[in-house]
C-alpha positions in Angstrom: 26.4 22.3 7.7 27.9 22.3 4.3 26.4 22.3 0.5 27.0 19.2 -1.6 25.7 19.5 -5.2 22.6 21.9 -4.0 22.2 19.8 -0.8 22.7 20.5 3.3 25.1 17.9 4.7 25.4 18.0 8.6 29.0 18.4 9.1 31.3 15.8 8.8 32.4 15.4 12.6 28.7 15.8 13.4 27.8 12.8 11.2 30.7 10.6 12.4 29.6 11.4 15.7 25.9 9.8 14.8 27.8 7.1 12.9 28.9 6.0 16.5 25.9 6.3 18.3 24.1 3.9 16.3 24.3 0.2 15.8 23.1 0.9 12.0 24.6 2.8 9.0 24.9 6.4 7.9 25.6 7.4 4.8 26.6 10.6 2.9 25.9 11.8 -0.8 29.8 10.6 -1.2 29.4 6.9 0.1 29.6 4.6 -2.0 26.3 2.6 -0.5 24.4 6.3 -0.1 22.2 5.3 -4.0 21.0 1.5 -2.6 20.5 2.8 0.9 18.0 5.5 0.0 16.2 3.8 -3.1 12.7 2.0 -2.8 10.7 -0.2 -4.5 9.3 2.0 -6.9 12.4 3.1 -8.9 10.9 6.6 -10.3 10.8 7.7 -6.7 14.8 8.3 -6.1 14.9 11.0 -3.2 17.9 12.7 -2.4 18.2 13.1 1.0 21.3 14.9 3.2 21.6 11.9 5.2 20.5 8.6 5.2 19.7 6.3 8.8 19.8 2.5 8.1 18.2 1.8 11.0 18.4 -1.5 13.0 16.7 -0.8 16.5 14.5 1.5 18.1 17.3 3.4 19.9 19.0 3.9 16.2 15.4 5.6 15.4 15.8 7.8 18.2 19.4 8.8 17.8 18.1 9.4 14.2 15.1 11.8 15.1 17.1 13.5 17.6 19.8 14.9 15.1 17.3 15.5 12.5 15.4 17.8 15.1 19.0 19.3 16.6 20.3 20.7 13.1 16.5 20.8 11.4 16.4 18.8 8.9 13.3 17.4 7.5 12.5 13.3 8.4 11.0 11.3 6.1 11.0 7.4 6.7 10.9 4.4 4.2 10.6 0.4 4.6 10.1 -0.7 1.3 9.5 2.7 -0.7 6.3 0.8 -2.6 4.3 4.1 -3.1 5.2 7.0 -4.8 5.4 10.5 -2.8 6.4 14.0 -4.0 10.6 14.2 -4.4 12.6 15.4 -1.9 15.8 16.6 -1.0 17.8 18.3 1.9 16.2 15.7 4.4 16.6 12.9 6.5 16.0 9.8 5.9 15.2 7.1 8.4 14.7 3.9 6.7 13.7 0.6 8.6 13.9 -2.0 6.0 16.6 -4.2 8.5 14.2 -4.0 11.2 12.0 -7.0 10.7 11.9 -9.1 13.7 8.4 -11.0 13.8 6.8 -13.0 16.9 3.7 -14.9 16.8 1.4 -14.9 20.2 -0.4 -18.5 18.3 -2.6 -18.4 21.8 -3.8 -14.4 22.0 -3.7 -14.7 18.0 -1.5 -11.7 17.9 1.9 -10.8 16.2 4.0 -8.2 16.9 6.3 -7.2 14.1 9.0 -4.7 13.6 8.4 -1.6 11.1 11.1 -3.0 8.3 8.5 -6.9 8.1 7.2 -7.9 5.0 4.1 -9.3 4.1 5.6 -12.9 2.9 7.6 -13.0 6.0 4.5 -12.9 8.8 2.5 -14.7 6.5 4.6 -17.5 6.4 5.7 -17.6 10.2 2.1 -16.8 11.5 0.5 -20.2 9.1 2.8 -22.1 11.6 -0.3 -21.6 14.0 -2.7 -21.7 11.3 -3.3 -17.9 11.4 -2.9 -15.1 9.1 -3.0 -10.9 9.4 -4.7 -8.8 7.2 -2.3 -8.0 4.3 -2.6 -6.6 0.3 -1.9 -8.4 -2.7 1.8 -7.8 -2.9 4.5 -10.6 -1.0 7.4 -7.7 -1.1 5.1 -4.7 0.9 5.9 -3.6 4.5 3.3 -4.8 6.3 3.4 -1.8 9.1 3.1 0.4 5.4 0.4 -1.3 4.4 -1.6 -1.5 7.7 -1.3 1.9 8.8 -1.9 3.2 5.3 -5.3 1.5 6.1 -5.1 -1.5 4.9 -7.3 -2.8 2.1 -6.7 -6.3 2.0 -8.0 -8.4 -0.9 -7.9 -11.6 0.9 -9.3 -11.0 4.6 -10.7 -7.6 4.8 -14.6 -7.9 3.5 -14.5 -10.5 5.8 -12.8 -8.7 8.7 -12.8 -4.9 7.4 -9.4 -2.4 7.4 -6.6 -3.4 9.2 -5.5 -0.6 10.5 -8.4 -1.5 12.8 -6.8 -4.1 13.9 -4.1 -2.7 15.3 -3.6 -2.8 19.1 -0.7 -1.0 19.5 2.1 1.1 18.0 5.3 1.5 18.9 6.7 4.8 17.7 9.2 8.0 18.2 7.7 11.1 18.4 9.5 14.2 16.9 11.2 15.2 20.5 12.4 11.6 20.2 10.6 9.6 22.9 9.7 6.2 22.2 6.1 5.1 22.9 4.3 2.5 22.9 0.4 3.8 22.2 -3.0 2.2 22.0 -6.7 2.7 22.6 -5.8 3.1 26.2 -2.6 5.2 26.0 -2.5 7.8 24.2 -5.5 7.2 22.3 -5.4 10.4 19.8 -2.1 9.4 19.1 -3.1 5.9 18.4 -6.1 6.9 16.4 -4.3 9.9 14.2 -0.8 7.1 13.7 -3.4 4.8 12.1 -3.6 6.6 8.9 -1.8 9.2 9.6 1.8 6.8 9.3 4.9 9.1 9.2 3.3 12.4 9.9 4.0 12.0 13.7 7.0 10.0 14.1 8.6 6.8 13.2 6.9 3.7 13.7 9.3 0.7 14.8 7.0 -1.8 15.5 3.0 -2.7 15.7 0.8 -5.5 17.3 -1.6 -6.6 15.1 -4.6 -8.7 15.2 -4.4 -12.4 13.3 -7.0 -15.0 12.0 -7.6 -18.7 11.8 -7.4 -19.2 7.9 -5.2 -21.9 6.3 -6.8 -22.5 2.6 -8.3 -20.6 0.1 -10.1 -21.4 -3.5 -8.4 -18.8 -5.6 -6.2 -18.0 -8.0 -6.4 -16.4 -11.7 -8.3 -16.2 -14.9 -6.6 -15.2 -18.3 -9.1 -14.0 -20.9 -7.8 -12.6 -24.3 -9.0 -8.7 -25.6 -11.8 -10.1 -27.3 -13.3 -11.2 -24.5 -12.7 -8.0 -22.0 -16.0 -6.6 -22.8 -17.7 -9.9 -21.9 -15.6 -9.8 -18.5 -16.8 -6.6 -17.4 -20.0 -7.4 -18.1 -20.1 -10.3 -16.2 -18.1 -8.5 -13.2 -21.5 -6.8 -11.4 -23.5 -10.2 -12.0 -20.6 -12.2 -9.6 -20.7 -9.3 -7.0 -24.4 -9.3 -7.0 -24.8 -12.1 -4.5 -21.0 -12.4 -3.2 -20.8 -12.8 0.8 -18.0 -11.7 2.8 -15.6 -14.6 2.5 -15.5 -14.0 -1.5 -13.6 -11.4 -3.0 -13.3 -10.9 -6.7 -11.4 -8.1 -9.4 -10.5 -7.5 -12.6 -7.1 -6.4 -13.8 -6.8 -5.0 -17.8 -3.0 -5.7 -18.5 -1.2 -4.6 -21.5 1.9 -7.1 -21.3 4.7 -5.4 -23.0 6.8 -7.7 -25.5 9.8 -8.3 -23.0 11.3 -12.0 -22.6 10.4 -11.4 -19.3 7.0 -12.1 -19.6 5.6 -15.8 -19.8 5.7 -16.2 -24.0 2.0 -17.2 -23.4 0.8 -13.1 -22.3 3.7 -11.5 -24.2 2.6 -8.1 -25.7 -0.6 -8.9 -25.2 -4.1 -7.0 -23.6 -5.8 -9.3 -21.4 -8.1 -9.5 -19.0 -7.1 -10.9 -15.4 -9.7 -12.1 -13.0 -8.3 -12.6 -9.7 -10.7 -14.3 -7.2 -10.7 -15.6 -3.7 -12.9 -17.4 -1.2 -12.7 -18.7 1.7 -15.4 -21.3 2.0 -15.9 -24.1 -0.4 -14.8 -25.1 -3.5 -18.4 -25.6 -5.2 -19.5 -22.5 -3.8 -16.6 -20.6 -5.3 -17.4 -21.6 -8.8 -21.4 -21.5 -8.4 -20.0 -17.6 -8.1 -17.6 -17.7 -10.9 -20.1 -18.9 -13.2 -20.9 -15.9 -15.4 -17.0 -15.4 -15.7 -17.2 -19.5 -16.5 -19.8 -18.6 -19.0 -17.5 -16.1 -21.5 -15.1 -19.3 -23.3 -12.2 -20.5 -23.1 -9.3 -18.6 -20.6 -5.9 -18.1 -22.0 -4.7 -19.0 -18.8 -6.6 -20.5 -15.4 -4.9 -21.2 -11.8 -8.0 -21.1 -9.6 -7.7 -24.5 -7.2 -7.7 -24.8 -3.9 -4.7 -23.4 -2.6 -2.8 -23.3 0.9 -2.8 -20.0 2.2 0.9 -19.7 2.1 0.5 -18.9 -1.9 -1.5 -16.3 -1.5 0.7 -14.7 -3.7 -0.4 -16.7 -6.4 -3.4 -15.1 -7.0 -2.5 -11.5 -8.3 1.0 -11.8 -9.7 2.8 -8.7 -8.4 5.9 -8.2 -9.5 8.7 -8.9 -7.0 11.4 -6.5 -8.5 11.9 -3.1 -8.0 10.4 -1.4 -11.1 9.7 2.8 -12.4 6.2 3.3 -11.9 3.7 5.8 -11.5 -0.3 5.4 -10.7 -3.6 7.3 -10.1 -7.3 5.9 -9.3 -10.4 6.5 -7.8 -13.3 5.1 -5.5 -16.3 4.0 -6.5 -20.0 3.7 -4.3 -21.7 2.4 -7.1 -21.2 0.3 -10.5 -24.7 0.6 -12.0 -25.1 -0.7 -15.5 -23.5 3.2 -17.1 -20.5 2.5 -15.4 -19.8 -0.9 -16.4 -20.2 1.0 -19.8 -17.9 3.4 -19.5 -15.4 1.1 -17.5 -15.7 -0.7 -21.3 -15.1 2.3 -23.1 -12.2 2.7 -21.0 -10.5 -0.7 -21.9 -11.1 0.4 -25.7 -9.0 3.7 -24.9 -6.5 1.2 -22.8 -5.3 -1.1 -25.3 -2.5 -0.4 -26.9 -2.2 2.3 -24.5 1.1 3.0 -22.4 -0.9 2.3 -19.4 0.4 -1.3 -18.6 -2.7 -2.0 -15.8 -6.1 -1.0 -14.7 -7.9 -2.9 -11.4 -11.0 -2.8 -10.9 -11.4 -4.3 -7.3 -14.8 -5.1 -5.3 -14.8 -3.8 -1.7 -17.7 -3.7 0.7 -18.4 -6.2 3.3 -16.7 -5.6 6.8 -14.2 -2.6 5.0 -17.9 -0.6 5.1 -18.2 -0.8 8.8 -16.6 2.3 10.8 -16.4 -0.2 14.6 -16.0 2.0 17.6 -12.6 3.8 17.7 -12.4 3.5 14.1 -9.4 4.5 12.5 -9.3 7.9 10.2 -10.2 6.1 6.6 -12.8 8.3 5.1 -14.0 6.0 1.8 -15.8 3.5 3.6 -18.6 3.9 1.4 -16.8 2.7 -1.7 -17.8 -0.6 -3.0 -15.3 0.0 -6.2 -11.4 0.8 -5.7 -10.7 1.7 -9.2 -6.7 2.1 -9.6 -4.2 2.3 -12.7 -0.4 2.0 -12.5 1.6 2.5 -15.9 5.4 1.2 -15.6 8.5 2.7 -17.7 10.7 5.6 -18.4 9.2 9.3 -17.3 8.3 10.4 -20.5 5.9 6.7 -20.8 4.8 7.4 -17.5 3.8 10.8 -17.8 1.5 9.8 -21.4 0.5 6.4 -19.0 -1.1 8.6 -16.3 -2.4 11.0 -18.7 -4.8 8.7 -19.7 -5.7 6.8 -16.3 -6.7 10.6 -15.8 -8.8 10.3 -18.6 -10.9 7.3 -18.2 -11.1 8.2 -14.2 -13.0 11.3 -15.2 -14.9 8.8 -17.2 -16.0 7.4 -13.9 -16.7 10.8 -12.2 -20.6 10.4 -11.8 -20.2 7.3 -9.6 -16.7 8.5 -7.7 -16.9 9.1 -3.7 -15.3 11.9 -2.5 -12.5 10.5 -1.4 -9.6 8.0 -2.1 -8.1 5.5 0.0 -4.2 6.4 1.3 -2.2 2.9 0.4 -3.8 3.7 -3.6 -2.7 7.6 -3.4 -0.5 8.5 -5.8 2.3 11.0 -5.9 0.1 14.1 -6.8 -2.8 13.3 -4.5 -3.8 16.1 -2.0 -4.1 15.5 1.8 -7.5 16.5 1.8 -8.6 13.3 -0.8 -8.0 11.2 1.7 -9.7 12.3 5.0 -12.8 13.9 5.9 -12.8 17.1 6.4 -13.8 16.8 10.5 -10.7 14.2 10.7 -8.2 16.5 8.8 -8.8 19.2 11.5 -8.3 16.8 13.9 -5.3 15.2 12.6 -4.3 19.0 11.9 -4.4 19.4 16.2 -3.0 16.3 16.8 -0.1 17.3 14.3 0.0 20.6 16.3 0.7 18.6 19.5 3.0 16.4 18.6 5.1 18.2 15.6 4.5 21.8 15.3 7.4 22.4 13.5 6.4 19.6 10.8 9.5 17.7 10.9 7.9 15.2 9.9 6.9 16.3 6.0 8.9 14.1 3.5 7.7 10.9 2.2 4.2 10.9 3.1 1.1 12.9 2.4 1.9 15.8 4.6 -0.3 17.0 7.3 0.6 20.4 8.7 0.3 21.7 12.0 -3.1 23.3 13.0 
């Protein structure tokens, strides 16, 4: 092992000996590919680990996972590096992004995908059979990120609840680098503690998930100006009132910075975004919309009926890598003095460096805890409150020191915990699992990784 610029590098022979083992890449703090291979998504999140795996089958995993465990170097593991995590260095990183084979089962409505899939990509091949998986807003997200992180999705899940519980197997390699294949029938703590849990007990390489029949929606997006925000939030509670399952609704506040960029129409501007969906008919989606309807003229409107393959449509995310930092919290209630003080918050917003605060309705099926349920604690929400603010560090640090701000606001009305996939970088393990589930994630850590190898890039869990 040798020291490059405060960092432990294997040895060179030892590397070049992984290097050949693997059908992959490796790459050093001197290669020239090293800064594209171990950057993410989320640009403010630049690791730097020893080593970096490009991984491109399950046996490169392995081969990965055994060296990190033969000259002890930490593992952490990365698809699309979308959330932020604590920064590293002096690790291993096993990243999965090239692994993305997809297969549809049209007739068991199943699809198994590799860890490195994205959400676009099984959307798209699983509307060939006129089904789709539970999956977030975002085209660009891993899906195997996304569903074991829980798996709030804003589309299917208060009609068919988290999709990490709708998983029916994992794939994985364990920290004495075996690869299994877990379920409910197979090692079923494993199975339960992976589905939440992610990265804390190995590297997933592929899942089986769960798919439904859905091939439209009536969706899209609602523009409002600042002077009508107020009128927005007001109206928010009245279109949840009487919502079923198949309708899902939120509200984004957006300060659009003045960048060419951005459409000339919302440049530099603070607007209200309504983003709605639902699944059953068109007349009954705007009988629901109404009280939005109600507030004047949009700046902007794209709610049609839509095939499900635009789902993307409908919240806008942004497609490139970007520096970004967020923080939120979980609502169980939005009683009439919290819709006040989610106003006061948009008056402390604007003109803020915070560049976007969701307000998204939950409930539904994502309440339900079915048999075997996996290890999400804030079922109870019916509120995901969550802020992002985009930039250099020194704009991000005054962004999130006001989403801390007007989170506090919300205080009286918060649940105890947050859900994982909306965690942000100084989020504590024990915000996002009970305390009974901790302990048992805690044993199952114990059995699995007792060392904690496993401790980079996610929220770690340590050993018992």
């Amino acid at each position: 092992m040798t020291e490059n610029q405060g960092r432990t590098v294997p040895a060179e022979a030892d590397v070049t000996e992984l290097d050949d083992m693997i059908t992959g890449s490796v790459f050093t703090p001197d290669d020239a590919g090293y800064p594209a291979a171990a950057a993410g998504f989320n640009l403010l999140s630049q690791h730097r680990p020893s080593l970096v795996v490009a991984a491109s089958t399950a046996d490169d995993v392995q081969a990965a996972v055994a060296f990190a465990a033969a000259h002890d170097l930490p593992v952490g593991v990365m698809a699309t590096g979308h959330q932020p995590f604590p920064l590293a260095d002096g690790f291993l990183l096993i990243t999965t992004g090239d692994m993305n084979a997809i297969e549809i089962d049209a007739d068991r409505s199943v699809a198994r995908v590799e860890a490195g899939a994205r959400v676009a990509d099984i959307v798209e091949l699983a509307q060939t059979a006129g089904l789709a998986p539970l999956h977030g807003s975002s085209p660009t997200v891993g899906i195997a990120g996304f569903t074991l992180g829980g798996g709030m999705s804003p589309f299917l899940g208060r009609t068919h609840g988290w999709a990490a519980d709708h998983i029916l197997s994992i794939d994985v390699v364990t920290p004495d680098g075996v690869l299994r294949r877990v379920s409910a029938e197979t090692e079923p703590e494993l199975f339960w503690g992976l589905r939440g849990g992610r990265s804390n007990f190995g590297v997933v390489t592929g899942l089986e998930i769960e798919l439904f029949p859905v091939t439209s929606f009536y969706g899209g997006g609602i523009y409002y100006p600042a002077g009508d925000v107020e009128a927005v939030l007001r109206a928010f509670p009245e279109v949840l009132r009487n919502a079923p399952d198949g309708f899902t609704c939120s509200v984004m506040l957006l300060n659009f910075p003045p960048v060419p960029e951005v459409p000339e129409l919302l440049r530099g501007r603070f607007l209200a975004h309504v983003r709605v969906v639902h699944l059953g008919s068109d007349e009954e989606a705007e009988k629901l919309i109404a009280p939005f309807r109600a507030i004047g003229p949009a700046v902007a409107d794209t709610v049609e009926r839509r095939p499900y393959s635009e789902f993307a449509a409908v919240h806008t995310d942004p497609v490139d890598p970007m520096p970004y930092e967020e923080h939120g919290t979980a609502l169980t209630d939005l009683p009439t003095e919290a819709v006040d003080r989610l106003v006061e918050n948009a008056r402390l917003m604007a003109g803020s460096p915070v560049t976007a605060l969701e307000i998204r309705h939950l409930g539904g099926e994502l309440a339900n805890r079915p048999s075997g349920a996996s290890p999400i604690a804030a079922r109870d929400a019916v509120i995901n409150v969550w802020g992002i603010t985009l930039g250099p560090p020194e704009a991000v640090d005054a962004g999130i020191s006001v989403l801390r701000e007007m989170t506090e606001r919300l205080e009286p009305w918060a649940t105890e915990h947050i859900h994982t996939n909306f965690a942000g970088r100084d989020n504590r393990v024990e915000q996002l699992f009970t305390t009974a589930d901790l302990d048992r994630l805690r044993r199952l850590k114990q059995q699995y990784d007792p060392r904690n190898l496993f401790r980079v890039n996610n929220h770690n869990i340590t050993p018992e």
